[in-house]
C-alpha positions, 0 to 999 in steps of 0.5 A: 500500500502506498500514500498517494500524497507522499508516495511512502509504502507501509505494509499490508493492513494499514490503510490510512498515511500516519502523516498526510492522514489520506487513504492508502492506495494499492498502486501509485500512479506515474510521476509526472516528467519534470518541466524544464526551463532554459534559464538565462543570466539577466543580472550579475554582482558580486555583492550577495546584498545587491543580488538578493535586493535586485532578487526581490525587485523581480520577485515582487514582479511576478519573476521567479529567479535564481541566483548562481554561484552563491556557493563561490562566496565563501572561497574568496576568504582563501584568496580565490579570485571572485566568481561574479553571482548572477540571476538566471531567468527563464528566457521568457522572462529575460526582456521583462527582467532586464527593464525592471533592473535597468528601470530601478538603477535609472530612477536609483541615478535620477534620484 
């Protein structure tokens, strides 16, 4: 028997999930393939401050992002050369993204 929600097996004769608290089915059905996404850089720093404010400026957009290369920050205690971080996209969000982040740094020298 397996949860339908959480996909645990439990043995026979128990009929309800401990944890999601749903009936137990005898057979899961197929997992459903992973959607893919081809992602593209629309911003790069080296300052994790900056990336995760510019993050948020496109995020209270509508823009979901990911940053790259957050794991580097910790090297350049021990001399390696900075690896700039960046905010991937999906590609058809790139042109929306990239004038929220050059609209934000305008107004930013306006000011």
């Amino acid at each position: 028997m397996f949860c339908p929600k959480c996909r645990a097996e439990f043995i026979d004769g128990i009929t309800v999930c401990s944890d999601c608290e749903i009936s137990l089915v005898k057979k899961l059905s197929p997992q459903p393939n992973p959607e893919y996404h081809k992602l593209v850089n629309v911003f790069s720093t080296w300052k994790i401050a900056e990336v995760r404010f510019v993050q948020s400026l496109l995020e209270t957009n509508g823009i979901n992002c990911f940053i790259k290369n957050t794991h580097f920050c910790s090297l350049l205690s021990v001399g390696i050369d900075p690896i700039p971080l960046k905010i991937m996209v999906e590609e058809k969000n790139k042109i929306n993204a990239k004038e929220i982040v050059n609209q934000y740094y305008k107004d930013l020298k306006n000011k």
